[in-house]
PDB file of N, H, CA, C and O in Angstrom:
ATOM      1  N   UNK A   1      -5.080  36.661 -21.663  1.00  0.00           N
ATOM      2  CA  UNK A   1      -4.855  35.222 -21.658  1.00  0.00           C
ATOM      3  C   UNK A   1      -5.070  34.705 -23.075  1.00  0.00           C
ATOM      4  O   UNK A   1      -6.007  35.028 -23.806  1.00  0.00           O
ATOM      5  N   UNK A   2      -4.008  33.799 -23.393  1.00  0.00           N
ATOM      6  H   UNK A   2      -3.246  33.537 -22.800  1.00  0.00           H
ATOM      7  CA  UNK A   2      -4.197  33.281 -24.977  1.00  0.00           C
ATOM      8  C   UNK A   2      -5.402  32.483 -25.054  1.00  0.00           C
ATOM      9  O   UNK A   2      -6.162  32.309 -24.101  1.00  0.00           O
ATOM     10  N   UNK A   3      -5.553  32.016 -26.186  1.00  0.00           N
ATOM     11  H   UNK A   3      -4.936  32.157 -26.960  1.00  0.00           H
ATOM     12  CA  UNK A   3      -6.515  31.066 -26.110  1.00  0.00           C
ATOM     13  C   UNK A   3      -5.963  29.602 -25.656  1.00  0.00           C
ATOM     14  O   UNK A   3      -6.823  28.808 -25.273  1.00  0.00           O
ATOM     15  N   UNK A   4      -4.481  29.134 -25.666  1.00  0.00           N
ATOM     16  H   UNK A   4      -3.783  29.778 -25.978  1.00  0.00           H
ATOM     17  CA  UNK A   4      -3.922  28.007 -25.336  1.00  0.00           C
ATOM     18  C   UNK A   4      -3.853  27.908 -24.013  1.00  0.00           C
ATOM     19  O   UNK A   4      -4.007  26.841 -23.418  1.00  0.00           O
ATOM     20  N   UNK A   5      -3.579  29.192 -23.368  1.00  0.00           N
ATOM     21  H   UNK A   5      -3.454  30.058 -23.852  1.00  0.00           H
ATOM     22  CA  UNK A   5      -3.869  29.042 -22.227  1.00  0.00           C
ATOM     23  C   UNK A   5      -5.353  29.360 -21.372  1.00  0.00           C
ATOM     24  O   UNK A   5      -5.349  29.026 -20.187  1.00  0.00           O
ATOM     25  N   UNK A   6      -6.238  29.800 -21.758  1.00  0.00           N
ATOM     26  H   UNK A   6      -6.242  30.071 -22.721  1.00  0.00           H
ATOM     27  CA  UNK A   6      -7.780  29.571 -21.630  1.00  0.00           C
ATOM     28  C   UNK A   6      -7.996  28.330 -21.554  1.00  0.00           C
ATOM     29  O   UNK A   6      -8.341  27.792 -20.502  1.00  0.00           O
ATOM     30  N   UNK A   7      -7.828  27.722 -22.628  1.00  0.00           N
ATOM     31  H   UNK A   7      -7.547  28.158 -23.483  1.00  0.00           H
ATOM     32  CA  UNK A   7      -8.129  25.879 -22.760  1.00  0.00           C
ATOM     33  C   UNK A   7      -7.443  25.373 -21.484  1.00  0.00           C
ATOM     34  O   UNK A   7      -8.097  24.633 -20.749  1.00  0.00           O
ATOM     35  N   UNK A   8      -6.346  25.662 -21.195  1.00  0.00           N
ATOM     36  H   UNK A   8      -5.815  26.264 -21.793  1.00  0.00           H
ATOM     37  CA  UNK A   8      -5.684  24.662 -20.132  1.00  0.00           C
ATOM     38  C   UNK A   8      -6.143  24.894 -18.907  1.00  0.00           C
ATOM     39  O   UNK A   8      -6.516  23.976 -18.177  1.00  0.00           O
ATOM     40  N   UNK A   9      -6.166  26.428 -18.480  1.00  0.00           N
ATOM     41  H   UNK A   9      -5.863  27.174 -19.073  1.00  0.00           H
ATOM     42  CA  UNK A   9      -7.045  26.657 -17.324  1.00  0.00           C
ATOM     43  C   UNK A   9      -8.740  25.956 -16.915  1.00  0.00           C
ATOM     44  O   UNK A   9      -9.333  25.698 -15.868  1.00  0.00           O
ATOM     45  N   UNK A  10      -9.072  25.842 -18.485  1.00  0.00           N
ATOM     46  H   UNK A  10      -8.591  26.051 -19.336  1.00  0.00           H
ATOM     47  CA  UNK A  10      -9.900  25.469 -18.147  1.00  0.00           C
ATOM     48  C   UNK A  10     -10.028  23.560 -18.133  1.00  0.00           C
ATOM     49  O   UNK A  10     -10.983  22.852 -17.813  1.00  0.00           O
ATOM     50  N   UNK A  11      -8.915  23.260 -18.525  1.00  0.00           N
ATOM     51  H   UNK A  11      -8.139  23.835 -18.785  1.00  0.00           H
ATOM     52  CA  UNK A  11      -8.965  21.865 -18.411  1.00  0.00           C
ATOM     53  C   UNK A  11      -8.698  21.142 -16.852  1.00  0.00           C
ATOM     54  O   UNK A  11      -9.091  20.205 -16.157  1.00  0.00           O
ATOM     55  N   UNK A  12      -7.600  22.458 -16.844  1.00  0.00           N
ATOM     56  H   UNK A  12      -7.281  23.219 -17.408  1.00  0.00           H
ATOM     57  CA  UNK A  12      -7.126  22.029 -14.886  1.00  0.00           C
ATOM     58  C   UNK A  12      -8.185  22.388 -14.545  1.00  0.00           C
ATOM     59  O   UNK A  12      -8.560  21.327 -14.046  1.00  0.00           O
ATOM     60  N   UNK A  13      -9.452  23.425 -14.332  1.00  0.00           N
ATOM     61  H   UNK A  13      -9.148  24.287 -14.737  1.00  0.00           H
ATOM     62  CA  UNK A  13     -10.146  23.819 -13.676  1.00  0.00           C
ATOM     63  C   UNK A  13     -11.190  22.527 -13.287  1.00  0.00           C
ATOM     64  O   UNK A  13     -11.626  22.146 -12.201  1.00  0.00           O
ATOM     65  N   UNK A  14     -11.389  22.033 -14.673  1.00  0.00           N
ATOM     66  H   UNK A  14     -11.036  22.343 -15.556  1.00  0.00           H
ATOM     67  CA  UNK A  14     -12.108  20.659 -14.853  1.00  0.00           C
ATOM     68  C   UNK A  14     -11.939  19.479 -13.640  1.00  0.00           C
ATOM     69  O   UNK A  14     -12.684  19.042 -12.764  1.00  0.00           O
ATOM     70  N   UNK A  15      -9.985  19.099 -14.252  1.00  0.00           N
ATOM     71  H   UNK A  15      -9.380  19.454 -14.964  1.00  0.00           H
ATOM     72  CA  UNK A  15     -10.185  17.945 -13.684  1.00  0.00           C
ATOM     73  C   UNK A  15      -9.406  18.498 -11.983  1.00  0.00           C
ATOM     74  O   UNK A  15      -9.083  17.516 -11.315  1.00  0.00           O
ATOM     75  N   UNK A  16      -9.208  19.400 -11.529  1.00  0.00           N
ATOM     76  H   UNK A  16      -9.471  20.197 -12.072  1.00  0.00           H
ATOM     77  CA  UNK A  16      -9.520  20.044 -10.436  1.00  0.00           C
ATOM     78  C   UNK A  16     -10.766  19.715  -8.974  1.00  0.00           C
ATOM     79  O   UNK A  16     -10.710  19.576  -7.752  1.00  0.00           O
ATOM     80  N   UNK A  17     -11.729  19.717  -9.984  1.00  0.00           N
ATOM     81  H   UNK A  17     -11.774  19.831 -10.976  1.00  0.00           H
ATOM     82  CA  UNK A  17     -13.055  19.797  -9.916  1.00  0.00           C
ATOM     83  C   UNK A  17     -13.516  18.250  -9.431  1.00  0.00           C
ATOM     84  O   UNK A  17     -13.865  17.974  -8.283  1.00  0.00           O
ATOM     85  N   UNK A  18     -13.453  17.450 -10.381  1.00  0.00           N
ATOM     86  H   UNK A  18     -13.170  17.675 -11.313  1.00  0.00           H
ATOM     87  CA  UNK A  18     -13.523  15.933 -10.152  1.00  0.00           C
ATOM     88  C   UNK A  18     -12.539  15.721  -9.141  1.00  0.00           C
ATOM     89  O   UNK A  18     -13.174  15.674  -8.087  1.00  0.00           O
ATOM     90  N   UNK A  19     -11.439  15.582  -8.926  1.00  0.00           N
ATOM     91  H   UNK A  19     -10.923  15.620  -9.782  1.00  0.00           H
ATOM     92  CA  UNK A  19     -10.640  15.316  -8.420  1.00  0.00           C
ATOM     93  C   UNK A  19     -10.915  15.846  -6.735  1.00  0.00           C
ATOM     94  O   UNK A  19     -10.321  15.251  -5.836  1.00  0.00           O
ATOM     95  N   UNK A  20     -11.661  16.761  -6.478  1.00  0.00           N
ATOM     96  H   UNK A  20     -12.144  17.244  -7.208  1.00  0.00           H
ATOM     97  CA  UNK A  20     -12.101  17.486  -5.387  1.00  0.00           C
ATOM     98  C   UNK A  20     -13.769  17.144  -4.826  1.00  0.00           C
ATOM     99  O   UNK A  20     -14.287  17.601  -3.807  1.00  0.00           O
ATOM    100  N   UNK A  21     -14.454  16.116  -5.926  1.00  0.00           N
ATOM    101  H   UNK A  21     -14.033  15.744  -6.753  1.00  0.00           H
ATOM    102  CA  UNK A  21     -15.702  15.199  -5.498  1.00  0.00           C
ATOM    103  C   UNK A  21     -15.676  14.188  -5.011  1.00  0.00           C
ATOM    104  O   UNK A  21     -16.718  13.691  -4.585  1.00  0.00           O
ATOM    105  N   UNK A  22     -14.275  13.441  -4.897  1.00  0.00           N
ATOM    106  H   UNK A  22     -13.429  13.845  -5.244  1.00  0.00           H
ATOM    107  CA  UNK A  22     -13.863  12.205  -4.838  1.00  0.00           C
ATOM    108  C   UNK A  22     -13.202  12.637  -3.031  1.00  0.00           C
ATOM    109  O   UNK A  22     -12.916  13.736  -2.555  1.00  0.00           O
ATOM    110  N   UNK A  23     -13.159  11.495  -2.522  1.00  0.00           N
ATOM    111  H   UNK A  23     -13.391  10.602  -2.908  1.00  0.00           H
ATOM    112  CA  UNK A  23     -12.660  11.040  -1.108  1.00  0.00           C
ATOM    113  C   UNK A  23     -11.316  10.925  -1.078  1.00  0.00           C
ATOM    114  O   UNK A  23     -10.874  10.926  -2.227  1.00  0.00           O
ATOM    115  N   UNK A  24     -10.347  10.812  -0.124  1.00  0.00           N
ATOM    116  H   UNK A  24     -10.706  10.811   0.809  1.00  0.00           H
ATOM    117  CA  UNK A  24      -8.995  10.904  -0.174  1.00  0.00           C
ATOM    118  C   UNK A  24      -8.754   9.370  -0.608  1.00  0.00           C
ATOM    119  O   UNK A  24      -7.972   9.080  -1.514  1.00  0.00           O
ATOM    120  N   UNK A  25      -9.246   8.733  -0.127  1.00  0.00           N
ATOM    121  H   UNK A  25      -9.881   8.969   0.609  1.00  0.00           H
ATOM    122  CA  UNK A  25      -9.241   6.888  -0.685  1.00  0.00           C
ATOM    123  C   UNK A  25      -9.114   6.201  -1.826  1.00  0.00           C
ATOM    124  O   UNK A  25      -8.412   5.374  -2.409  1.00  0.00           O
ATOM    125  N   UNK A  26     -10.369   7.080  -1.943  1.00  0.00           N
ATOM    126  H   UNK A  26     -10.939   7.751  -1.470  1.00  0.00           H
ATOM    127  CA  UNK A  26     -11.036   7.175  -3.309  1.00  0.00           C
ATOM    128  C   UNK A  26      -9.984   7.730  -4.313  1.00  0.00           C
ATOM    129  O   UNK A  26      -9.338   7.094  -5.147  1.00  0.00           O
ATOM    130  N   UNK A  27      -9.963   8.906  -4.072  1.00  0.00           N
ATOM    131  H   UNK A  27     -10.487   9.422  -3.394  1.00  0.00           H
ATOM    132  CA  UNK A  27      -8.485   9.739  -5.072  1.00  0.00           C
ATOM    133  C   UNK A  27      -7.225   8.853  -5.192  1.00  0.00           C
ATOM    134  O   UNK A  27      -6.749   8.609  -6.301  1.00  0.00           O
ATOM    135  N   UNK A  28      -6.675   8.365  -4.037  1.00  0.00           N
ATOM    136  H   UNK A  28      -7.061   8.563  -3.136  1.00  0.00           H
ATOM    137  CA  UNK A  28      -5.251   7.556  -3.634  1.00  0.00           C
ATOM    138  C   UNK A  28      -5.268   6.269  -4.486  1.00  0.00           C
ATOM    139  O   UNK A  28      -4.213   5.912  -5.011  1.00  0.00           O
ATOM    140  N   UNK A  29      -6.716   5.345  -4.707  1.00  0.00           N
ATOM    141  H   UNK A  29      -7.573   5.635  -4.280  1.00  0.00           H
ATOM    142  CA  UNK A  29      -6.574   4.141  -5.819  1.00  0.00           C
ATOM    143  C   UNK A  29      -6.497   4.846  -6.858  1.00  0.00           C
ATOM    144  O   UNK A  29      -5.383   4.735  -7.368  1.00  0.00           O
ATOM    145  N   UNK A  30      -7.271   5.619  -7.485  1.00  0.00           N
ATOM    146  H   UNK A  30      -8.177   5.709  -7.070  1.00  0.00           H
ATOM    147  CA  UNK A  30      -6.899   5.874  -8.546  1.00  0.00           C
ATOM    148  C   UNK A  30      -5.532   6.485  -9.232  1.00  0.00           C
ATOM    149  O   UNK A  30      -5.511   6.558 -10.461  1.00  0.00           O
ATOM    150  N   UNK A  31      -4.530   6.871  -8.568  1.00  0.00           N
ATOM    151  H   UNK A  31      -4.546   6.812  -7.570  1.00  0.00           H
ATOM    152  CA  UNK A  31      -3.316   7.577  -8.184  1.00  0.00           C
ATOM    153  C   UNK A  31      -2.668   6.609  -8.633  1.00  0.00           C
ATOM    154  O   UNK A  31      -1.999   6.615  -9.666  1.00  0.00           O
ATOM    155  N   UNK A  32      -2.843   5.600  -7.794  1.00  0.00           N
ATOM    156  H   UNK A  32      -3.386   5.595  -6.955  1.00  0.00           H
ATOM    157  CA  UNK A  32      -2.101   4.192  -7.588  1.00  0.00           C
ATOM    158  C   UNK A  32      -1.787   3.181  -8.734  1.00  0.00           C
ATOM    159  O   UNK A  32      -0.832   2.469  -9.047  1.00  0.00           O
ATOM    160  N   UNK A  33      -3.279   3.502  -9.308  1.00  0.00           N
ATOM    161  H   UNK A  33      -4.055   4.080  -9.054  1.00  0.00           H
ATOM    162  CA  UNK A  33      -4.109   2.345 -10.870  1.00  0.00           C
ATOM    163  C   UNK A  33      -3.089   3.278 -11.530  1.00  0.00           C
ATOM    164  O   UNK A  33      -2.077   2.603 -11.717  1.00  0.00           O
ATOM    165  N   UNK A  34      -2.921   4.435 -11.931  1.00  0.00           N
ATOM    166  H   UNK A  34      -3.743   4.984 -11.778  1.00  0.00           H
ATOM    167  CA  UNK A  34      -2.634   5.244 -12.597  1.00  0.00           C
ATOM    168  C   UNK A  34      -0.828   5.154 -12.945  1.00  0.00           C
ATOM    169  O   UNK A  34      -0.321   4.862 -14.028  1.00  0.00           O
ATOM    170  N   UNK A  35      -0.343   5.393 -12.069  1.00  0.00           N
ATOM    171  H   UNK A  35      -0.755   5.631 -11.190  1.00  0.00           H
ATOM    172  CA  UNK A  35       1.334   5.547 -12.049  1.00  0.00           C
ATOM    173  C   UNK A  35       1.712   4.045 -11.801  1.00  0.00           C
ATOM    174  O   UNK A  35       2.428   3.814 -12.776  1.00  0.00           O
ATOM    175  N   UNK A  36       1.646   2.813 -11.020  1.00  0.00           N
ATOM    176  H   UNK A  36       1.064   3.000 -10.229  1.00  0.00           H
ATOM    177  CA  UNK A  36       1.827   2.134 -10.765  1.00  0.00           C
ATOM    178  C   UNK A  36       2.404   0.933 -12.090  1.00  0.00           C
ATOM    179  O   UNK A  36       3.429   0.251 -12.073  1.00  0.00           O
ATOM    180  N   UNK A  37       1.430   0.998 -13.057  1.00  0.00           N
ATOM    181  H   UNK A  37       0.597   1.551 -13.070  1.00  0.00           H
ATOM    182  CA  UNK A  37       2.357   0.528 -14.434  1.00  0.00           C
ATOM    183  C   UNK A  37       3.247   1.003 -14.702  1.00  0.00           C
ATOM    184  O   UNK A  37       4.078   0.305 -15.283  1.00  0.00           O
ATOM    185  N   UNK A  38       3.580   2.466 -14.429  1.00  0.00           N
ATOM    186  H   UNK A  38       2.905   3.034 -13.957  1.00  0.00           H
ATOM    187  CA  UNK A  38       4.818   2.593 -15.032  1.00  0.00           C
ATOM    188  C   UNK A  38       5.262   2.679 -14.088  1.00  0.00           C
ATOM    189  O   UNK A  38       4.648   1.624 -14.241  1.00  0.00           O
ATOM    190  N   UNK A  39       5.834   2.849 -12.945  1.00  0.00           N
ATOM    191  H   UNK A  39       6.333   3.706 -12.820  1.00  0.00           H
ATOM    192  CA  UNK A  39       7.311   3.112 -12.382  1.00  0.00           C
ATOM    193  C   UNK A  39       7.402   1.219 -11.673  1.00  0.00           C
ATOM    194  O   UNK A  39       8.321   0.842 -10.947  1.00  0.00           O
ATOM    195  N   UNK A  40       6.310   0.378 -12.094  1.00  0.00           N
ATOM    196  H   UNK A  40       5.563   0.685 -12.685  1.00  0.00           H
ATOM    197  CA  UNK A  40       6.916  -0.552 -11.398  1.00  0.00           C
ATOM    198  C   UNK A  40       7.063  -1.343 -12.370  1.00  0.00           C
ATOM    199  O   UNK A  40       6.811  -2.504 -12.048  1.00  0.00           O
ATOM    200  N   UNK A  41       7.478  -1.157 -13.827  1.00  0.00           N
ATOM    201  H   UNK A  41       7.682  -0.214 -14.089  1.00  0.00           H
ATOM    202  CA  UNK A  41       8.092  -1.615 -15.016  1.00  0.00           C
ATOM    203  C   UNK A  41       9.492  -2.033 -15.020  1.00  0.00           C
ATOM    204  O   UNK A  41       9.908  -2.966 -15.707  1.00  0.00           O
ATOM    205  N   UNK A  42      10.613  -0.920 -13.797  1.00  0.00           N
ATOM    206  H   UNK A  42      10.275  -0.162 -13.240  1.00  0.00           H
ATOM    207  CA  UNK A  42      11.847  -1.543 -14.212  1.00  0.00           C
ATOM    208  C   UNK A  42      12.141  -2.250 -12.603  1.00  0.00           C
ATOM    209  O   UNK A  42      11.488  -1.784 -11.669  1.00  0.00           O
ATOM    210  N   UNK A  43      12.966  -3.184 -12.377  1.00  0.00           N
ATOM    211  H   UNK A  43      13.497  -3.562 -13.135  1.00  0.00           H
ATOM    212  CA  UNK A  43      13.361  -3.539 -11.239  1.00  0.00           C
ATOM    213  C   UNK A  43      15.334  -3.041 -11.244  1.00  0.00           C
ATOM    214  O   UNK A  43      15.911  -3.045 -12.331  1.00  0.00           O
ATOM    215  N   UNK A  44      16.075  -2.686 -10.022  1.00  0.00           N
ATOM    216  H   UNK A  44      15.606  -2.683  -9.139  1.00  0.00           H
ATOM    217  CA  UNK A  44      17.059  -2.485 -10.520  1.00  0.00           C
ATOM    218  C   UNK A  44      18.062  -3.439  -9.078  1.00  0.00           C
ATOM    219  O   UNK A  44      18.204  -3.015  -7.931  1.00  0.00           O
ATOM    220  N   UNK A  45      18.586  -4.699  -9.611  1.00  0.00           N
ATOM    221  H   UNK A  45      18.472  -5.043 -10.543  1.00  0.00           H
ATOM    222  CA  UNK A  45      19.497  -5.051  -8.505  1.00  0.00           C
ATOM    223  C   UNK A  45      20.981  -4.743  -8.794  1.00  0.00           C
ATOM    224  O   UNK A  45      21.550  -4.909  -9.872  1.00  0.00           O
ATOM    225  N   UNK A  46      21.522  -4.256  -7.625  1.00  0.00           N
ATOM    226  H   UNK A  46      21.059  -4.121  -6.749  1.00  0.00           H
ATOM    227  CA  UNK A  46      23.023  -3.852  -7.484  1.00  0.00           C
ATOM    228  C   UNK A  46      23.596  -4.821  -6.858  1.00  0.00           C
ATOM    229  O   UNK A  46      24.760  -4.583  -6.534  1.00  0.00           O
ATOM    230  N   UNK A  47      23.121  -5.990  -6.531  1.00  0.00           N
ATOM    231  H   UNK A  47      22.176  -6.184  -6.794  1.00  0.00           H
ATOM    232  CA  UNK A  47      24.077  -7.161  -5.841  1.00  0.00           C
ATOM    233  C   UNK A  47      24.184  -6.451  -4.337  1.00  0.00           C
ATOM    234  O   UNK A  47      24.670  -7.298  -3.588  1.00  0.00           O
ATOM    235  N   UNK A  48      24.043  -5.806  -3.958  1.00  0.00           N
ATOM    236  H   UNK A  48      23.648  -5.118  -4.567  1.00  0.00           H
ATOM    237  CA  UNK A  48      24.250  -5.322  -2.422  1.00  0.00           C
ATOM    238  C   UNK A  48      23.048  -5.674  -1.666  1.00  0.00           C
ATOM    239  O   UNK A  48      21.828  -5.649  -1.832  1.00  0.00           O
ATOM    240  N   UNK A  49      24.169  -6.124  -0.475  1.00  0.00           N
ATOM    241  H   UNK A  49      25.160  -6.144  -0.340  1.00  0.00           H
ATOM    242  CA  UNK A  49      22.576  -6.107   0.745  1.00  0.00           C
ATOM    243  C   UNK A  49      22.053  -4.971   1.335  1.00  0.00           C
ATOM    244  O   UNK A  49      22.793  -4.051   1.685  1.00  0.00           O
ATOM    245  N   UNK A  50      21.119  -4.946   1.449  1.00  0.00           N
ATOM    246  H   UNK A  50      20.518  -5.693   1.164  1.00  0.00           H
ATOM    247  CA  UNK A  50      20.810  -3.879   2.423  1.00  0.00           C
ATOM    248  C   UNK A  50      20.831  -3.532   3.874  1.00  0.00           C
ATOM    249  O   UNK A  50      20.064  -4.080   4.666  1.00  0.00           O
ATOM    250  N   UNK A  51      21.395  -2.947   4.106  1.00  0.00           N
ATOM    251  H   UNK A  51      22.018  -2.501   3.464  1.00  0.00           H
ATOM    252  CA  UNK A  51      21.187  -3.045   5.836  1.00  0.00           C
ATOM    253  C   UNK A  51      19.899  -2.782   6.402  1.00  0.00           C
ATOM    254  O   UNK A  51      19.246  -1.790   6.077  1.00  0.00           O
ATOM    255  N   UNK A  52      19.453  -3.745   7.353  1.00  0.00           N
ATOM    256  H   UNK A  52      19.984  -4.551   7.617  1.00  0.00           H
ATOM    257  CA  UNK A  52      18.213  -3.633   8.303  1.00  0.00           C
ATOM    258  C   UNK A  52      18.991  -2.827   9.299  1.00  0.00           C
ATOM    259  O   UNK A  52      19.580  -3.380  10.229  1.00  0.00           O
ATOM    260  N   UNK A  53      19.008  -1.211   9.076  1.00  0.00           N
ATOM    261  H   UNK A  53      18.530  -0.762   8.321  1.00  0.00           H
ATOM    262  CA  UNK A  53      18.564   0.276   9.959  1.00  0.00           C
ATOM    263  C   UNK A  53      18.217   0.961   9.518  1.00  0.00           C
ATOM    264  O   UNK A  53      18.208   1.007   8.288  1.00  0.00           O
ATOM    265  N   UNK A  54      17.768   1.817  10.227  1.00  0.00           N
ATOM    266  H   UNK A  54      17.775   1.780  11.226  1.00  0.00           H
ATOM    267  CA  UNK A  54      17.074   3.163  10.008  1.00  0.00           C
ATOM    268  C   UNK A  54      18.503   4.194   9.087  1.00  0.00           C
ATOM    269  O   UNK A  54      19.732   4.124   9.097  1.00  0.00           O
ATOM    270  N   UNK A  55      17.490   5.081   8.383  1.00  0.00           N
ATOM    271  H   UNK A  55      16.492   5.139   8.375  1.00  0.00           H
ATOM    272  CA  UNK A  55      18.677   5.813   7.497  1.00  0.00           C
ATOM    273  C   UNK A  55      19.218   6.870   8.455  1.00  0.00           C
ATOM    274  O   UNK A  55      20.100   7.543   7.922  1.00  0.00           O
ATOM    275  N   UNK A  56      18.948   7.206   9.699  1.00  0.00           N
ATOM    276  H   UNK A  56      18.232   6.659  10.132  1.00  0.00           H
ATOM    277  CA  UNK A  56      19.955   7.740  10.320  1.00  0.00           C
ATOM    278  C   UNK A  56      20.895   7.449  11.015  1.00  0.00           C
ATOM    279  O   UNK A  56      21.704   8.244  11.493  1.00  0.00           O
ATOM    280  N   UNK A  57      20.880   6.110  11.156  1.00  0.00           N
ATOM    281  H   UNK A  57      20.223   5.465  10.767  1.00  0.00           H
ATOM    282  CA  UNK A  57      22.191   5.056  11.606  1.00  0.00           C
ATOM    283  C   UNK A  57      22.792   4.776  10.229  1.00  0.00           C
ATOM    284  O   UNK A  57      24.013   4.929  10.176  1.00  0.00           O
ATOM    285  N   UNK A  58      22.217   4.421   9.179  1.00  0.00           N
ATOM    286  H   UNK A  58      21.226   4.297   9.222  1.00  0.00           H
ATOM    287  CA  UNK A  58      23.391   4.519   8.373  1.00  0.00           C
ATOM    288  C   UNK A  58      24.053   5.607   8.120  1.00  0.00           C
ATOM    289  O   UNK A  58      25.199   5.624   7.672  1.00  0.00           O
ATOM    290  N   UNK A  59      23.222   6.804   8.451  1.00  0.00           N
ATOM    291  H   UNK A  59      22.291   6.790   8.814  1.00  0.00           H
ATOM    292  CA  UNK A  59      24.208   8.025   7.965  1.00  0.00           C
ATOM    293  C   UNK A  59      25.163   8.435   8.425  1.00  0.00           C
ATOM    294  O   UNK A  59      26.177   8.989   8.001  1.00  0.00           O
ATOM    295  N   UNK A  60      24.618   7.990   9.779  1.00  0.00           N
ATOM    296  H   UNK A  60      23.795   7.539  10.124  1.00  0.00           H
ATOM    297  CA  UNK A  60      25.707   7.721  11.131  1.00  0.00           C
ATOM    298  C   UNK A  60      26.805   7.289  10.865  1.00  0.00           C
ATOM    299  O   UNK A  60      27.737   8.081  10.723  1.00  0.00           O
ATOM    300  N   UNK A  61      27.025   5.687  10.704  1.00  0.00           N
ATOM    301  H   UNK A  61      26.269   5.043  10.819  1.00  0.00           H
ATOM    302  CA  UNK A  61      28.554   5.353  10.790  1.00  0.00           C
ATOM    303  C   UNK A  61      28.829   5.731   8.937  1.00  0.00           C
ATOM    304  O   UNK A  61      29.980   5.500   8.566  1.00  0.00           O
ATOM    305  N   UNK A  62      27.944   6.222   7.949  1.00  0.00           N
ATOM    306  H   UNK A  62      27.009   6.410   8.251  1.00  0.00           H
ATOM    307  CA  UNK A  62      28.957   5.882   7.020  1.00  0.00           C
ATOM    308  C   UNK A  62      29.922   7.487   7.296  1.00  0.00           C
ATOM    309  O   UNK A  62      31.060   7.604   6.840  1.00  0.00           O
ATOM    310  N   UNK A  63      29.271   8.553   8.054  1.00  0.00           N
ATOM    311  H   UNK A  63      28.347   8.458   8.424  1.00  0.00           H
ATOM    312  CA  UNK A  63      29.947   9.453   8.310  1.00  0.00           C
ATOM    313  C   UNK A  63      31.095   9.109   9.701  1.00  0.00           C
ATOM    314  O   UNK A  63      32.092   9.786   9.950  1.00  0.00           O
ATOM    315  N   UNK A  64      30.711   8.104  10.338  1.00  0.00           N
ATOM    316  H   UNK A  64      29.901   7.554  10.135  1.00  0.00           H
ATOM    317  CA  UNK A  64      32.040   7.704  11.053  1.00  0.00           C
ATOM    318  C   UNK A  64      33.087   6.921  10.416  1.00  0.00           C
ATOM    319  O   UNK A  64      34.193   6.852  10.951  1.00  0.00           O
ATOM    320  N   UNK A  65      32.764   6.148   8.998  1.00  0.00           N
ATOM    321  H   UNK A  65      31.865   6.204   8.563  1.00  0.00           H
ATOM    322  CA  UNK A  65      33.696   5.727   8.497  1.00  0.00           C
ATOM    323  C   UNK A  65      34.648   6.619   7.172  1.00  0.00           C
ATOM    324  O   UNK A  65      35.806   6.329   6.869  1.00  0.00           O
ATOM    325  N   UNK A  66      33.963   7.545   6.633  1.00  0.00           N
ATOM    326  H   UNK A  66      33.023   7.780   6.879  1.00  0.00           H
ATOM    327  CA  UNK A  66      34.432   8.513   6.086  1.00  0.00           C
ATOM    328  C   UNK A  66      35.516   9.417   6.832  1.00  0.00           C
ATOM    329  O   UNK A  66      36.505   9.830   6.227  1.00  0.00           O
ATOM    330  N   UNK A  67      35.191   9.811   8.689  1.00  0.00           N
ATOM    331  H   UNK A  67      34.387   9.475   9.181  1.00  0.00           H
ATOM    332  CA  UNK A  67      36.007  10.280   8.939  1.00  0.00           C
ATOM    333  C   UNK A  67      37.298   9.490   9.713  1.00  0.00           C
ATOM    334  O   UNK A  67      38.281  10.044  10.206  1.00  0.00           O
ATOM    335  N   UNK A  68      36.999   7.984   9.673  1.00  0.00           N
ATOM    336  H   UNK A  68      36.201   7.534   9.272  1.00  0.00           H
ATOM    337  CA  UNK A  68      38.209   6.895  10.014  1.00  0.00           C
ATOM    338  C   UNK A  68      39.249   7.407   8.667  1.00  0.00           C
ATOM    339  O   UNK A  68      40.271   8.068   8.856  1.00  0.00           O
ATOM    340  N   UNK A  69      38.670   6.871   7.009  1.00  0.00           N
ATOM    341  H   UNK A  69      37.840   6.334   6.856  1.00  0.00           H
ATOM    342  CA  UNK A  69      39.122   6.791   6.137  1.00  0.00           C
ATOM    343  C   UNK A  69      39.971   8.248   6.299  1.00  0.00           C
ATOM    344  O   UNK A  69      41.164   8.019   6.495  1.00  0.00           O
ATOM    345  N   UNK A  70      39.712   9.384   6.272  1.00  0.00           N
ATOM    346  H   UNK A  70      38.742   9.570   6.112  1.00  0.00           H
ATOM    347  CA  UNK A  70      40.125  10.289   5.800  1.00  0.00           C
ATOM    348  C   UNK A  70      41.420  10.773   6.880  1.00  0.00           C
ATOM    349  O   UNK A  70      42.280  11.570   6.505  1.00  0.00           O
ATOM    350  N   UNK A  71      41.415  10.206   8.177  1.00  0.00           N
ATOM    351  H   UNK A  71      40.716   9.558   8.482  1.00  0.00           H
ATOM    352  CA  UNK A  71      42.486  10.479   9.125  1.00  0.00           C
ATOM    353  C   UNK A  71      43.245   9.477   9.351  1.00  0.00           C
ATOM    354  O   UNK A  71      43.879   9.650  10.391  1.00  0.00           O
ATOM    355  N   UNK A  72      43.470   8.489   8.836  1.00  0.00           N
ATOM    356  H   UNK A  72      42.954   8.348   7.991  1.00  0.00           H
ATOM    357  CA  UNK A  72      44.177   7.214   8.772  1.00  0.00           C
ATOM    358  C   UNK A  72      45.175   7.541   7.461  1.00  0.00           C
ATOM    359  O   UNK A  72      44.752   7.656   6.311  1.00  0.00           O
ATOM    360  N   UNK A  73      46.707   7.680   7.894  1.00  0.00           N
ATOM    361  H   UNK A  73      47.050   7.586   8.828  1.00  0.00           H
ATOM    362  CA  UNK A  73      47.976   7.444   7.339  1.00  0.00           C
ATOM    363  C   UNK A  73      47.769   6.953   6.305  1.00  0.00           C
ATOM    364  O   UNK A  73      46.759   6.250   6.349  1.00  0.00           O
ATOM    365  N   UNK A  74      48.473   6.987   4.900  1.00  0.00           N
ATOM    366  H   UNK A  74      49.294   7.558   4.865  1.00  0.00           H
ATOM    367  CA  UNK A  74      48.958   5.863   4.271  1.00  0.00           C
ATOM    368  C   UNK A  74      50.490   5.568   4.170  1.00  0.00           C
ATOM    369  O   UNK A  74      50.887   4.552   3.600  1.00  0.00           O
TER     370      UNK A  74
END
């Protein structure tokens, strides 16, 4: 084992360690504090509504309308 990788093992081993004193709760805010600045930095609107269903009804008809589209004449 290099020494670059000695250091890292032993850094994961570290925060491993802490991370395994702490409560699932406990772990999950800090998770939260942690990533939460960044991924909730960008907002992205497409002008579309969303449909109120479940994603297996939408998967539903958009695969019933894919196979309207695709057997319908032009």
């Amino acid at each position: 084992v290099s020494g670059n990788e000695a250091q890292l093992h032993q850094r994961i081993s570290k925060r491993m360690a802490q991370a395994s004193s702490l409560n699932f709760n406990k772990l999950k805010t800090r998770h939260l504090k942690d990533y939460q600045p960044l991924f909730d930095r960008v907002k992205l609107d497409v002008g579309a509504q969303v449909p109120d269903m479940p994603t297996d009804e939408l998967l539903r008809h958009h695969k019933e309308a894919l196979i309207l589209t695709c057997f319908t004449p032009v």
